[in-house]
N, CA, C and O atoms as CSV, one atom per row, in Angstrom:
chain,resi,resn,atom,element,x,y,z
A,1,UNK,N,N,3.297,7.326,-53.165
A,1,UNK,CA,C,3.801,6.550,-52.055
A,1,UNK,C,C,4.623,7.417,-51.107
A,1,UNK,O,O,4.644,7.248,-49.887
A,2,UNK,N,N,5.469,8.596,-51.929
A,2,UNK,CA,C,6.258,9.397,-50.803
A,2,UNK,C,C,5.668,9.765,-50.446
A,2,UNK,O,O,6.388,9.832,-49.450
A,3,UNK,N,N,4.522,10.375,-50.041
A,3,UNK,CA,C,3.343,11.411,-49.890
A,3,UNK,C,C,2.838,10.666,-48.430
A,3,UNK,O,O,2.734,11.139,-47.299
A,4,UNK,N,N,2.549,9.183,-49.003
A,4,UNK,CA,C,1.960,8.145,-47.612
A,4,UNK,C,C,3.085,8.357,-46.237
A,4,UNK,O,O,2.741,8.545,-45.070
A,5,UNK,N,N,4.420,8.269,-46.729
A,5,UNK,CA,C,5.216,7.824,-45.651
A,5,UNK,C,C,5.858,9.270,-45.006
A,5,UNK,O,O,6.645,9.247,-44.059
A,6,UNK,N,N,5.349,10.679,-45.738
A,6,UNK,CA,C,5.504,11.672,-45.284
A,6,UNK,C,C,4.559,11.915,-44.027
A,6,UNK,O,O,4.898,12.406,-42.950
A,7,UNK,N,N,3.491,11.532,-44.344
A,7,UNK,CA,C,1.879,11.937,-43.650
A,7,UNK,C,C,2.345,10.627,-42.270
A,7,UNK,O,O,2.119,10.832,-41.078
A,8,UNK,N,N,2.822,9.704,-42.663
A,8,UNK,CA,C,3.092,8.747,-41.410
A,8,UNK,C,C,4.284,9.799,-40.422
A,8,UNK,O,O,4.086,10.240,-39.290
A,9,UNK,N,N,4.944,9.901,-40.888
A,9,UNK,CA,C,6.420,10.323,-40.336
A,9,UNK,C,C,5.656,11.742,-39.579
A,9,UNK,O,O,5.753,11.836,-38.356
A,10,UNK,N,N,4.984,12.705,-40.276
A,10,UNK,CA,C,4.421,13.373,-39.543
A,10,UNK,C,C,3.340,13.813,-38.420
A,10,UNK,O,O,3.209,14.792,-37.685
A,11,UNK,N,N,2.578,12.523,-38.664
A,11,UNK,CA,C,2.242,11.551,-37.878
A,11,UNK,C,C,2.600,11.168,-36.729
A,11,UNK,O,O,1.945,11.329,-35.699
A,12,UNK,N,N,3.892,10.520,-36.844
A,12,UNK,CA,C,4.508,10.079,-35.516
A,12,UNK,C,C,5.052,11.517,-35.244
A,12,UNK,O,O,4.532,11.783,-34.161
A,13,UNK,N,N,5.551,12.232,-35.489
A,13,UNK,CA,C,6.392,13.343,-34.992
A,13,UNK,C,C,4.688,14.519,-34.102
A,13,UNK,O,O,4.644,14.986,-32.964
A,14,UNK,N,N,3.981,14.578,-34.832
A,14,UNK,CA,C,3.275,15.244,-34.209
A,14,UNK,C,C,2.570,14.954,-32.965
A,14,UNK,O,O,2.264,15.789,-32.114
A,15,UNK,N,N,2.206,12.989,-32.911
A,15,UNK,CA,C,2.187,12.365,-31.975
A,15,UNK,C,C,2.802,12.582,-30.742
A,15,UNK,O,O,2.170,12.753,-29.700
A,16,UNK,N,N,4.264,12.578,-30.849
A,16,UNK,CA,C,5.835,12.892,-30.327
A,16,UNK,C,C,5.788,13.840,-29.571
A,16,UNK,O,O,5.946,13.872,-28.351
A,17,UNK,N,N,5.489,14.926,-30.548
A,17,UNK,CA,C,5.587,16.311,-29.956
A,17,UNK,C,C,4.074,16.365,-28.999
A,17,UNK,O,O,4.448,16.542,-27.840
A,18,UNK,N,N,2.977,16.306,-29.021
A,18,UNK,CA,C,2.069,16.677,-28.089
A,18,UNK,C,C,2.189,15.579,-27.017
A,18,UNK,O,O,1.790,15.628,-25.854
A,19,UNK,N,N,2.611,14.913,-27.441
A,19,UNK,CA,C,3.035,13.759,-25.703
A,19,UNK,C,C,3.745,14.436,-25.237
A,19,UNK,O,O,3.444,14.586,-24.053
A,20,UNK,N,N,4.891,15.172,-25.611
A,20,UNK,CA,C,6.039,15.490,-24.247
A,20,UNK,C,C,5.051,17.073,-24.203
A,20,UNK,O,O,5.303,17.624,-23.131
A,21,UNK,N,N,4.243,17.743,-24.873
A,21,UNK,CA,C,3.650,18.986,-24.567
A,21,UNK,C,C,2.938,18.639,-23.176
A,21,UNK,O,O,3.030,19.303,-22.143
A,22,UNK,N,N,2.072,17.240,-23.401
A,22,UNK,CA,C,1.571,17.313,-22.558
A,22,UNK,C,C,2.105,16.338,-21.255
A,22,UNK,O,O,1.211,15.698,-20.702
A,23,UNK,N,N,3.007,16.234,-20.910
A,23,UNK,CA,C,4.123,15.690,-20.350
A,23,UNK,C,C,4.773,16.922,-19.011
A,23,UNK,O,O,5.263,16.893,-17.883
A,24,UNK,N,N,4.444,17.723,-19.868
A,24,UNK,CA,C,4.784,19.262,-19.052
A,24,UNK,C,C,3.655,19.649,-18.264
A,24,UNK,O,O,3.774,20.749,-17.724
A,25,UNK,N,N,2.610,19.040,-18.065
A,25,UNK,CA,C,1.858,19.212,-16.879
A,25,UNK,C,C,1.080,17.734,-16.579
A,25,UNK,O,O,-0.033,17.704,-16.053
A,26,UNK,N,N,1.622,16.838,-16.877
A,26,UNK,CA,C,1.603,15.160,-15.825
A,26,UNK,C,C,2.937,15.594,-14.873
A,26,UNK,O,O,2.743,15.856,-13.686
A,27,UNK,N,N,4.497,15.667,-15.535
A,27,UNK,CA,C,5.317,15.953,-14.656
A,27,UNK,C,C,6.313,17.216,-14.914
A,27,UNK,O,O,7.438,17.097,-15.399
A,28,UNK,N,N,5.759,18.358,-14.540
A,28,UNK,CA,C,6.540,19.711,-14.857
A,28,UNK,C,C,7.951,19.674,-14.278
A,28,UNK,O,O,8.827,20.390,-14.763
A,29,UNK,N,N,8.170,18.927,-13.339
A,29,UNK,CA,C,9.346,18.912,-12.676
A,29,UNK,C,C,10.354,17.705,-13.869
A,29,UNK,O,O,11.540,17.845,-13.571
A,30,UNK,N,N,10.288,17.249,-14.374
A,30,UNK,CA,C,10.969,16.804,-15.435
A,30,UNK,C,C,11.872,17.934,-16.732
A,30,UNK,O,O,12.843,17.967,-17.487
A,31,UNK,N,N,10.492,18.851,-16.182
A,31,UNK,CA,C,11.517,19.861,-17.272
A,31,UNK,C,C,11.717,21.093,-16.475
A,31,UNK,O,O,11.777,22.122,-17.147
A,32,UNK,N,N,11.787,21.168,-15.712
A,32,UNK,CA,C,12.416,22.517,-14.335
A,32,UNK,C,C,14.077,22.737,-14.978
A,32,UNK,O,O,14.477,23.808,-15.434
A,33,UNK,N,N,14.937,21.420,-14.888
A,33,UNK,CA,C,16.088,21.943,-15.275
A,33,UNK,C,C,16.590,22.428,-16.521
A,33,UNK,O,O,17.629,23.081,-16.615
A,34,UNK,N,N,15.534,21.972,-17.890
A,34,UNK,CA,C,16.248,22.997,-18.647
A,34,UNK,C,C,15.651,23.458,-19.224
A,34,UNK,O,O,15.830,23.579,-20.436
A,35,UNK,N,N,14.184,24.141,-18.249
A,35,UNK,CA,C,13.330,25.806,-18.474
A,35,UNK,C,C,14.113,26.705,-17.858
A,35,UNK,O,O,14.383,27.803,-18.344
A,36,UNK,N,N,14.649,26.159,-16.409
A,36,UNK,CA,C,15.175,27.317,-15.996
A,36,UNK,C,C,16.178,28.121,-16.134
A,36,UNK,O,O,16.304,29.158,-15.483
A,37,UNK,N,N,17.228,27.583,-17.263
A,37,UNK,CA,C,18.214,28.803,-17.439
A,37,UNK,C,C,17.479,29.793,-18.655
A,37,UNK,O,O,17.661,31.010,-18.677
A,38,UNK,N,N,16.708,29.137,-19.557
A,38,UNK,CA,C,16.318,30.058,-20.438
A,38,UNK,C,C,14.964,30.749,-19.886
A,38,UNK,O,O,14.573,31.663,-20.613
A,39,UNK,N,N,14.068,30.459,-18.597
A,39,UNK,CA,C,13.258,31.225,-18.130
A,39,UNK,C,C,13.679,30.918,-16.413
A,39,UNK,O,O,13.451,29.967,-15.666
A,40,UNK,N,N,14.439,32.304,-16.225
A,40,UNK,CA,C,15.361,31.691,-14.773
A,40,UNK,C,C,14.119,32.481,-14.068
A,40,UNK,O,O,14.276,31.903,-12.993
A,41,UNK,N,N,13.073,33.293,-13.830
A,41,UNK,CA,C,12.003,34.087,-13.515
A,41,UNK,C,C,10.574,33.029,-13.816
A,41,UNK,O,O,10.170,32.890,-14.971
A,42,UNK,N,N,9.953,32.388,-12.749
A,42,UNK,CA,C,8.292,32.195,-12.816
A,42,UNK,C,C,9.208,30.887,-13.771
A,42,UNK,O,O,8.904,30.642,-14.938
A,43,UNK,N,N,9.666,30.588,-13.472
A,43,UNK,CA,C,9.709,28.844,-14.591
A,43,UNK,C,C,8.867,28.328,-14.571
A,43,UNK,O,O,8.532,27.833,-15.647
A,44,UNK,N,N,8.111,28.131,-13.553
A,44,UNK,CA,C,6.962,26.968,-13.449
A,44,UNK,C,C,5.867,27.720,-14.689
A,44,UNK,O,O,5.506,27.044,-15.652
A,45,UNK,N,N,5.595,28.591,-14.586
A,45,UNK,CA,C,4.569,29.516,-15.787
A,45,UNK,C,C,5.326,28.990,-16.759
A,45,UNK,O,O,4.954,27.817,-16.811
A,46,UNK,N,N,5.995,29.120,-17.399
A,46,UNK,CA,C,7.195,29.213,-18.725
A,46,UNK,C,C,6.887,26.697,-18.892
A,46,UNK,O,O,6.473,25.981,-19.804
A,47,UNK,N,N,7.195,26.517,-18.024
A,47,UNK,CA,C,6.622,25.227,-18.215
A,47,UNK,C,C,5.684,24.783,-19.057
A,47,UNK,O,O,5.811,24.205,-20.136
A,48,UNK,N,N,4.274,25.260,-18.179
A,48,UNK,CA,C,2.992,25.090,-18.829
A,48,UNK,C,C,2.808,25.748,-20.042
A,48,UNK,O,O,2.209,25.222,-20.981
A,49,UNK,N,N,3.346,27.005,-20.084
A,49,UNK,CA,C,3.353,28.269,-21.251
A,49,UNK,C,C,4.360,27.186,-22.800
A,49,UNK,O,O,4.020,27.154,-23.982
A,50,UNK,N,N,5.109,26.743,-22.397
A,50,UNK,CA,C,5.629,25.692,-23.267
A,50,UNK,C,C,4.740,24.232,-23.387
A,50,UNK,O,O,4.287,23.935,-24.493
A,51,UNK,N,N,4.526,23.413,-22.323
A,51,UNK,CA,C,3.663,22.433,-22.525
A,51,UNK,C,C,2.341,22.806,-23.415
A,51,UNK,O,O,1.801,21.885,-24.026
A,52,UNK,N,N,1.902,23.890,-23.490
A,52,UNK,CA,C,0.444,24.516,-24.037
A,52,UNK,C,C,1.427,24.446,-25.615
A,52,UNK,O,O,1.033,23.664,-26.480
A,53,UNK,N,N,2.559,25.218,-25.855
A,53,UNK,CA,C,2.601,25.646,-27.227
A,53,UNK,C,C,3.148,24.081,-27.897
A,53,UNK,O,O,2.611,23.629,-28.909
A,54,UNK,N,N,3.999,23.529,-27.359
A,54,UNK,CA,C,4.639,22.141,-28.003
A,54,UNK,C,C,3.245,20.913,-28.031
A,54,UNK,O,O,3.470,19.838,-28.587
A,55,UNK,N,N,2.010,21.138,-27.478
A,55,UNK,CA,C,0.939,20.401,-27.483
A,55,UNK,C,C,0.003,20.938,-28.504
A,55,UNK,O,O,-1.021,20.301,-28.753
A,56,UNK,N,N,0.305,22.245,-29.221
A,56,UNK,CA,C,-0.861,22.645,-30.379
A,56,UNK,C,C,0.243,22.284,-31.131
A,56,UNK,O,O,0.035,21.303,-31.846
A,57,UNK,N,N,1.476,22.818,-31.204
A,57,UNK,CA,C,2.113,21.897,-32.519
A,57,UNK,C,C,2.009,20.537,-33.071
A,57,UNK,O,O,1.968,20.206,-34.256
A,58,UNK,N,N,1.965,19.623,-31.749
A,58,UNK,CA,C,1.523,18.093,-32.210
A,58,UNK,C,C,0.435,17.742,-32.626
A,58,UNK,O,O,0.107,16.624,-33.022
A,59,UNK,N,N,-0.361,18.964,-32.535
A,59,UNK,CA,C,-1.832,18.296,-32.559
A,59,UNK,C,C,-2.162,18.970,-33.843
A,59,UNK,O,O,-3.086,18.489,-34.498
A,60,UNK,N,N,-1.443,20.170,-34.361
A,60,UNK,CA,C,-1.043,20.892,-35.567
A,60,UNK,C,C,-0.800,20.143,-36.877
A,60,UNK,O,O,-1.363,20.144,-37.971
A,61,UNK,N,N,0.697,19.228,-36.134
A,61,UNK,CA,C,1.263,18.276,-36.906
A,61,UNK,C,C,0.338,16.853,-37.541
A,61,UNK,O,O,0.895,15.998,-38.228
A,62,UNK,N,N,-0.994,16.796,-37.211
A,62,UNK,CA,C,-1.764,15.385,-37.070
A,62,UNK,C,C,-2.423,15.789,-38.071
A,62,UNK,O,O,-2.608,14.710,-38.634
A,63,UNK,N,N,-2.945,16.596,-38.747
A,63,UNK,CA,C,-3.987,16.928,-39.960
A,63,UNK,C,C,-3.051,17.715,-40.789
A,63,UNK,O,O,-2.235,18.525,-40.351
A,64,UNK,N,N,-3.240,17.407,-42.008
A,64,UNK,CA,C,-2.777,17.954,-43.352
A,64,UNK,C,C,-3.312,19.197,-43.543
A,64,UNK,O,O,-2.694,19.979,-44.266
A,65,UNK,N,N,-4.602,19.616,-42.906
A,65,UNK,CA,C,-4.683,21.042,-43.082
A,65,UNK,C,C,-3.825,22.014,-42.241
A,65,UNK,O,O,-3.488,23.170,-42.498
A,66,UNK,N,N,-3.583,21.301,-41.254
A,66,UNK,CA,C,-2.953,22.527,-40.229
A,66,UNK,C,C,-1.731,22.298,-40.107
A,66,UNK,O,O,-1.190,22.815,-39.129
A,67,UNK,N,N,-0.750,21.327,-41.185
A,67,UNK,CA,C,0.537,21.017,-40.899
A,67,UNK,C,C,1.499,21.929,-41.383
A,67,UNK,O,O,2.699,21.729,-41.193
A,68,UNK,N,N,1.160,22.719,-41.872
A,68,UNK,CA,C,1.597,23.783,-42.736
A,68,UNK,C,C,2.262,24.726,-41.653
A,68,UNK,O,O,3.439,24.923,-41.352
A,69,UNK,N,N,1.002,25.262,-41.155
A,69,UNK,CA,C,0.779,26.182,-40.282
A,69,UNK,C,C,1.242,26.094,-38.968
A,69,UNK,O,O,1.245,27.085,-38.238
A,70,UNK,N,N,1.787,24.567,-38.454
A,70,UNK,CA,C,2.224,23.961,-37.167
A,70,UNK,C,C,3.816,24.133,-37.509
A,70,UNK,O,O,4.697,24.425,-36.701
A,71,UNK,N,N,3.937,23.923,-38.659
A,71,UNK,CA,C,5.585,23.834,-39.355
A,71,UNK,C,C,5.854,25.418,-38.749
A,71,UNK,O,O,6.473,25.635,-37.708
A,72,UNK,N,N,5.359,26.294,-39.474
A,72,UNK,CA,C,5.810,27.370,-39.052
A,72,UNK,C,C,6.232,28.065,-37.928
A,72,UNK,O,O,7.213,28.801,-37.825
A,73,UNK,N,N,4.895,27.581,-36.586
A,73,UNK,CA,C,4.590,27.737,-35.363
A,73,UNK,C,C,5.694,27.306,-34.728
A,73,UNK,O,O,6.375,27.996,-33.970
A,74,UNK,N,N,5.897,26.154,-35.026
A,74,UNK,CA,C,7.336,25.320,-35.329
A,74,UNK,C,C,8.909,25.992,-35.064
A,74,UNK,O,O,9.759,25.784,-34.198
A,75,UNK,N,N,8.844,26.959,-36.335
A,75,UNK,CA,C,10.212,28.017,-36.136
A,75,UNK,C,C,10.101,28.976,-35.449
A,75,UNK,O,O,11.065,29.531,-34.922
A,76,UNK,N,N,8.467,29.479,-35.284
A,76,UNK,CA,C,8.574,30.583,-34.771
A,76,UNK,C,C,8.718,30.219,-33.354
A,76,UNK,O,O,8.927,31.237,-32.694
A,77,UNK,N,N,8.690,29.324,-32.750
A,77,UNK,CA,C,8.335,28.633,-30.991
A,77,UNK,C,C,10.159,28.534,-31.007
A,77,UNK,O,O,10.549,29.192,-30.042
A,78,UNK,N,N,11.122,28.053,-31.625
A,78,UNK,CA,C,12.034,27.247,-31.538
A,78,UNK,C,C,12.969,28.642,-31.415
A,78,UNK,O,O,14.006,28.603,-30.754
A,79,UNK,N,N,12.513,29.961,-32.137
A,79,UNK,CA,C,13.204,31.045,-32.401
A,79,UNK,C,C,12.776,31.861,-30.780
A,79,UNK,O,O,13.638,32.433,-30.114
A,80,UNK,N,N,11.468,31.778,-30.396
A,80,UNK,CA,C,11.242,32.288,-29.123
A,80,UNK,C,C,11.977,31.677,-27.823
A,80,UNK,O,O,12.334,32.380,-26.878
A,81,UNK,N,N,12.210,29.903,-27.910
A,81,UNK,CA,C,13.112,29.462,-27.254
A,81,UNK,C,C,14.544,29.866,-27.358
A,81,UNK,O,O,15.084,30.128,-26.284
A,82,UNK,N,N,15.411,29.989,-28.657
A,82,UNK,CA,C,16.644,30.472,-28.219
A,82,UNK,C,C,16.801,31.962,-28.122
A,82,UNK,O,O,17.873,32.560,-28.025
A,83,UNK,N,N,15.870,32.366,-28.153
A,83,UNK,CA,C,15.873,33.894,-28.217
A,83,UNK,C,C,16.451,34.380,-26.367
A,83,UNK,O,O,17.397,35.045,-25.944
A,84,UNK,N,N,15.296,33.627,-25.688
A,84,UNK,CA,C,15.094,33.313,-24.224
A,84,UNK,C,C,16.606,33.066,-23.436
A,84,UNK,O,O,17.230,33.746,-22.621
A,85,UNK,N,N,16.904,31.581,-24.179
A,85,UNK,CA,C,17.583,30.985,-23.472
A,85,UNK,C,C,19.024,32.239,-23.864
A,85,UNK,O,O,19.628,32.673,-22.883
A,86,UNK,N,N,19.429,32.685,-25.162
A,86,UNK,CA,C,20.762,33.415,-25.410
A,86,UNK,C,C,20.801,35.102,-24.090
A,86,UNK,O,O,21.594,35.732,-23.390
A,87,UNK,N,N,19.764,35.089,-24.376
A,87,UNK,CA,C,19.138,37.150,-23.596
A,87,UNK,C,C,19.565,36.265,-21.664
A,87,UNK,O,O,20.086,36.895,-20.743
A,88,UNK,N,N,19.222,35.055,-21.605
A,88,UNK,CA,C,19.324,35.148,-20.380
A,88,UNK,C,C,20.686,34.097,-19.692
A,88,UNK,O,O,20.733,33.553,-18.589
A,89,UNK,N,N,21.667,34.087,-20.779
A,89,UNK,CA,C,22.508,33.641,-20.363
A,89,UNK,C,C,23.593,34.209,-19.347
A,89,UNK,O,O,24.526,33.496,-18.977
C-alpha cells in the first residue's frame, strides 16, 4: 500500500513539475524575475534552457523506470541552479 501512495505522490509531483517546465515557454515572462539574478546574461535562453530541463524531470518523475534517474537529474539541476545563482551574486 506504501508503494501505491508513493507512485501517486510522485505522480502528482512529476505532473507539477513538467507543468511549470512547460509554463516557461506559454509565459517566460512569469519567470524573468527570478532567472535573472541567477542568469543576469541571455535570461531569456536560461528560461527555456530551464523550462526544457524542469519538463524532462516531470516527465522523468511519471514512470517508475525513469524515476530513479529524474531523482538524480533532480540534484544535479537544483545544484546547477544554486551554483548560478551564488557565482552571480
Amino acid at each position: 500500500m506504501a508503494e501505491g501512495k508513493n507512485s501517486k505522490l510522485a505522480t502528482l509531483v512529476g505532473l507539477g513539475v513538467a507543468g511549470a517546465g512547460i509554463s516557461h515557454f506559454v509565459k517566460p515572462q512569469l519567470f524573468e524575475s527570478i532567472t535573472k539574478p541567477a542568469f543576469p546574461r541571455d535570461t531569456q535562453k536560461h528560461i527555456y534552457t530551464n523550462g526544457s530541463i524542469e519538463t524532462a524531470i516531470g516527465l522523468g518523475l511519471l514512470l517508475p523506470k525513469t524515476r530513479k534517474l529524474a531523482a538524480v537529474g533532480t540534484v544535479g539541476y537544483l545544484a546547477y541552479l544554486a551554483g548560478n545563482a551564488v557565482r552571480n551574486r
